[in-house]
N, C-alpha and C positions, 0 to 999 in steps of 0.2 A: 624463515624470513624474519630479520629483524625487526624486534618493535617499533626503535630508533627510525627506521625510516618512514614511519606512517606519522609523523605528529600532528597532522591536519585529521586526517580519517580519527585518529582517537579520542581529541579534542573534541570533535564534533560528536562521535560517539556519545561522549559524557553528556554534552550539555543535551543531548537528542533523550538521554535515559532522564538525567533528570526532573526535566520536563514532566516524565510521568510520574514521578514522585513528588512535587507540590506545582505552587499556582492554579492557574486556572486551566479548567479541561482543553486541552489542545485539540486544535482545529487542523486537518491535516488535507488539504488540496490535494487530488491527484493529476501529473502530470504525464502527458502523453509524448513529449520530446523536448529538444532543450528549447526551445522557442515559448511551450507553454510550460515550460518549471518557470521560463525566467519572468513570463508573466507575472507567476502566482507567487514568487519572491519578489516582485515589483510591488506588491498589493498588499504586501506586508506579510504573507508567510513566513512561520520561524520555520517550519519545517516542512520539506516537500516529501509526498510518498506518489512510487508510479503508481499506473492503473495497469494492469497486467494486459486487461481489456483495448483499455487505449493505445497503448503500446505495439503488442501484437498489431490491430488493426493498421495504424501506421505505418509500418513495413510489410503491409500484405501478408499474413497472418492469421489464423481466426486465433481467440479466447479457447485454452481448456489446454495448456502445457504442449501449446503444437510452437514454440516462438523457442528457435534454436540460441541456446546460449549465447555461443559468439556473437550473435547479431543484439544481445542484449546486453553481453557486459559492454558492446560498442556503444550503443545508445545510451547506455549510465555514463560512459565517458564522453558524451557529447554534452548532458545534462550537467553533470559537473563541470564542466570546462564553463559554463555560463552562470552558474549560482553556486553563492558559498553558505548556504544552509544547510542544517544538515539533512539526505536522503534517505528515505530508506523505499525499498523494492518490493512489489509485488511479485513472488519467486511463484508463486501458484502453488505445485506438487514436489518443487524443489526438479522439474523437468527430468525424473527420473523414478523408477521405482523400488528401484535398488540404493537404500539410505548413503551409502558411501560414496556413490554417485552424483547424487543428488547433495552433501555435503561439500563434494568437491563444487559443485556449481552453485553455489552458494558463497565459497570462497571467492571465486571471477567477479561475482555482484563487488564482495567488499573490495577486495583489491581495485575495483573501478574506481571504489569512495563510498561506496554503499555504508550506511552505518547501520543496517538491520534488513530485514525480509518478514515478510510474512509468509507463510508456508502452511498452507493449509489440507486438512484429512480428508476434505470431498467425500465421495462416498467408499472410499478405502478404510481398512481398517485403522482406530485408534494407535493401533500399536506401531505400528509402520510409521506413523507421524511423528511420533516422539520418538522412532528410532529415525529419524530423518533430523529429530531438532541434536538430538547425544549427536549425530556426526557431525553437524552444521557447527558447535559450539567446539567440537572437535579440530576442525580445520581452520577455524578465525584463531583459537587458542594457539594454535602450532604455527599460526604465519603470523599472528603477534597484530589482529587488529579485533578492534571491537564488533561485538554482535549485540544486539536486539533483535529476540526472534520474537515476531507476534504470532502466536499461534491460534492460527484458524478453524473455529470450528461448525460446520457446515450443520448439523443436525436439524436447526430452525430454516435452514435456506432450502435444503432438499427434503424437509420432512422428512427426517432418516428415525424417529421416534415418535410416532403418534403417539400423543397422551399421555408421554413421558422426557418432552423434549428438555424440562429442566433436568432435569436429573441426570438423564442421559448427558447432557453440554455437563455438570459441575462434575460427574465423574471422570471425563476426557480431561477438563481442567486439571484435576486434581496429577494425570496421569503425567498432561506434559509440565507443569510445575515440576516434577520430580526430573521429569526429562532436562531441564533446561531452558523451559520458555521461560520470556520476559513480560510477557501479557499476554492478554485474551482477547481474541477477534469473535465476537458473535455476528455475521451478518443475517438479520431476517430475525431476530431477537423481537417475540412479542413483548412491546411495551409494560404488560403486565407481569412482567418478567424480569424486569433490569433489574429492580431493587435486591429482588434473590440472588442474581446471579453477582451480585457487588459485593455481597454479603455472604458467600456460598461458598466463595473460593478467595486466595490468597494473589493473584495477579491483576494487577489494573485492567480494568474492561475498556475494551474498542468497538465500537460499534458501528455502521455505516447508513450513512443519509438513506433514507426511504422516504416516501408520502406522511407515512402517519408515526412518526421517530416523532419523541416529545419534542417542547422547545428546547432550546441550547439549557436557557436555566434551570429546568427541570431535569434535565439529564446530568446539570453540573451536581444541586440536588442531591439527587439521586447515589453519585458516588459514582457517575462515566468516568474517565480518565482522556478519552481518545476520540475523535469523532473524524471519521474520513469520509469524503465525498465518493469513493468507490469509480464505477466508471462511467457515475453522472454527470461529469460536466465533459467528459468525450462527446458523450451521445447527444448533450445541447448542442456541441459545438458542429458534429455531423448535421445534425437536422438544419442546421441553419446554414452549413454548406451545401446541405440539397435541395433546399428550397428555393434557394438561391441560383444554386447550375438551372434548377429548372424552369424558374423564371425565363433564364436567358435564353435555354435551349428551346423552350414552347414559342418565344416571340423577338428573340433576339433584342427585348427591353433591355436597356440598361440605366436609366433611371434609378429603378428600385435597386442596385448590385450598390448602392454609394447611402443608402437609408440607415441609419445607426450603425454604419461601418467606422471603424478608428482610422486615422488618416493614417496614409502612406508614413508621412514624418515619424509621428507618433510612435508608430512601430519598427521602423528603423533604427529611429534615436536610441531606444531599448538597447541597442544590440553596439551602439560604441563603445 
């Protein structure tokens, strides 16, 4: 695939990397269809990432590499077709466990517009990841568009290392650095920990919204680079659509279905 034909996807590529290379630590929404990307580019996002989470659920799905390609490079091209920031995807296991496979679908994200993935080890072996990012880096190179692979790694979120969980993450770092990754996803990263892990390894740190995640500026501080809302603002948005159905369903009220709702207009307008 010619390069030439991607000059949007590359562009965007670049300024999507450079961002992790200076300013300030970038704040990364995730969205769960094109209605809530174009949101979160309304509200000032430089840049949108899916929620893999949100996503699946969307299209009747669960969460954990059950959310069939096709129906997700579709969705990236529904996302794109309403925001020109630049994207990048939550690929989960790369939907395959077989690395060449999973680089192929990897390529379908970009080719949507995707300007990176995140791809993460779950409780699979290290080595399998970084041979999933050499394919992934593999197939963007050979159809000529840009990748950003955040490489995710699960250790603090599944407690796959008791009592060794730094160690354990900076030597996975160190594995996919050599592989190809462009950063580092810690989700479930004890706080007491980020500074290590800043300092520890060679990749800009991402980290994801929790309850007890320092403030913004202490994680800027710190030496964060990346901070994504993960699949927490789905799961606001679910609860306050079922509070809501429920409302109506227990008493057929509808009073409270219009209480800090955006107007009709409002969200229409969005969309000319």
């Amino acid at each position: 695939m010619n390069t030439a034909k991607h000059p949007t996807q590359l562009v965007a590529h670049e300024r999507f990397a450079g961002r992790h290379r200076s300013g300030p630590l970038l704040l990364l929404p995730n969205a769960w269809d094109a209605g809530s990307a174009r949101l979160m580019q309304a509200l000032g996002a430089e840049a949108i990432a899916t929620t893999s989470a949100g996503l699946a659920w969307s299209l009747g799905y669960p969460d954990g590499d059950k959310l069939p390609p096709a129906e997700y490079e579709a969705a990236l091209r529904r996302i794109l077709r309403v925001v020109d920031c630049p994207v990048t995807a939550d690929a989960e296991g790369g939907y395959a466990d077989d690395p060449a496979q999973a680089g192929q679908h990897v390529a379908r994200l970009l080719g949507a517009g995707a300007v990176g993935v995140n791809l993460e080890d779950g409780s699979g072996p290290a080595l399998l990841l970084a041979q999933k990012i050499e394919a992934s880096k593999s197939e963007a190179a050979r159809a000529g568009l840009g990748l950003w692979v955040n490489a995710r790694c699960d250790v603090y979120l599944r407690q796959l290392a008791p009592g060794r969980a730094l160690a354990e993450t900076l030597e996975r770092a160190a594995l996919y650095a050599r592989a190809g990754a462009d950063s580092l996803f810690v989700p479930g990263v004890a706080p007491a920990d980020i500074a290590a892990l800043v300092q520890g390894q060679s990749l800009p740190l991402n980290v994801m919204a929790r309850p007890d995640l320092p403030p913004l500026a202490e994680l800027q501080r710190l030496g964060v680079r990346r901070l994504s809302a993960g699949s927490a603002i789905a799961q606001k948005a679910w609860a306050t659509a079922r509070d809501a159905g429920a409302a109506f369903l227990a008493d057929g009220c509808t009073a409270s279905l219009f209480e800090g709702a955006a107007s009709y207009a409002s969200i229409n307008d969005a969309f000319g």
